[in-house]
C-alpha positions as CSV (number, residue, x, y, z in Angstrom):
1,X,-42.8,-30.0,-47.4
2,X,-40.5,-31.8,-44.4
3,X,-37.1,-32.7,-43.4
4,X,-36.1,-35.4,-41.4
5,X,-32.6,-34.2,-39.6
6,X,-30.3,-37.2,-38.0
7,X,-31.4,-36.9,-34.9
8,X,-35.0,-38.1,-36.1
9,X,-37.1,-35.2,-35.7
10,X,-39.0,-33.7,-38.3
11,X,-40.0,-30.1,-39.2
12,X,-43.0,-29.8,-41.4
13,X,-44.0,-26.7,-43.6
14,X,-47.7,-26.3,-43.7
15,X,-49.4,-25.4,-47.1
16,X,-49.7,-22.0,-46.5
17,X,-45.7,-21.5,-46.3
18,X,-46.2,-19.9,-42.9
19,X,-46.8,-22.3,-40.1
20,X,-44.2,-25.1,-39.2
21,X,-44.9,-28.1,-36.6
22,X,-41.6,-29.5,-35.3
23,X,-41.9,-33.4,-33.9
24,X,-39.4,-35.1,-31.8
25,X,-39.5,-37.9,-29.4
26,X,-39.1,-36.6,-25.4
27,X,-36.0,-38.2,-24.0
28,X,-37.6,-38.4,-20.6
29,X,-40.8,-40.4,-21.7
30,X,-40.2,-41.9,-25.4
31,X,-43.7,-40.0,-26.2
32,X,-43.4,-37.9,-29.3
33,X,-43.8,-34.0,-28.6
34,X,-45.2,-32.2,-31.3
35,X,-44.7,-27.7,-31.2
36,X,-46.4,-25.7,-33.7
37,X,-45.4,-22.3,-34.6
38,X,-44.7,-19.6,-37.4
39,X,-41.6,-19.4,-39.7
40,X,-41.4,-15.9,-38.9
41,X,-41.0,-16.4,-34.6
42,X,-39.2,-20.0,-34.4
43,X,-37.7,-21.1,-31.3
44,X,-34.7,-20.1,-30.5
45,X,-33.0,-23.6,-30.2
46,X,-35.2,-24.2,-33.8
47,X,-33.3,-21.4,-35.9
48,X,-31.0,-23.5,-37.6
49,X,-33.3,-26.5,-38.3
50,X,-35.7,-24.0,-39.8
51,X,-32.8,-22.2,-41.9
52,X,-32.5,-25.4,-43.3
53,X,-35.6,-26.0,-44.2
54,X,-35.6,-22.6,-45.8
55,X,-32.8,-23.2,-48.2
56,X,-34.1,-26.8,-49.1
57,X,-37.4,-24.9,-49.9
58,X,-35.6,-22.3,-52.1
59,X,-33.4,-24.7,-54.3
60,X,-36.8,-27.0,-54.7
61,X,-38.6,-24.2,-55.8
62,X,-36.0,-23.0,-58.1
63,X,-35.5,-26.6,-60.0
64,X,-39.6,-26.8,-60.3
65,X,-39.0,-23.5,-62.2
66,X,-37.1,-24.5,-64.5
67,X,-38.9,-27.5,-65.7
C-alpha cells in the first residue's frame, strides 16, 4: 500500500506492515532519493506523512471488513 502526497513523493508500506520506503526527487540533482525505514522509528520530518498513511491504512482495512 502507497500514497502519493502533492508534492510527488511517495511512501510505500511493504507487505509485512512494518517497513516503509519514502521516494522523492533531490532538489539539488533531479535524481530520485529513495530512504527505507520502519513505521515504528520514522524520520522526524516523515511523522506526518506516515500518520497519513496510517489512517488511510485503517479506514481501507475497515471498508474490506465489511464486505
Amino acid at each position: 500500500m502507497g500514497i502519493i502526497f502533492n508534492d510527488h513523493t511517495r511512501l510505500v508500506m511493504d507487505s509485512d506492515y512494518r517497513h516503509l520506503t519514502y521516494y522523492e526527487i533531490s532538489k539539488f540533482t533531479g535524481i530520485e532519493v529513495t530512504r527505507c525505514f520502519t513505521i515504528a522509528w520514522p524520520p522526524e520530518e516523515l511523522k506526518k506523512k506516515v500518520l497519513i498513511l496510517q489512517h488511510v491504512w485503517v479506514y481501507l482495512d475497515g471498508n474490506e471488513n465489511r464486505k
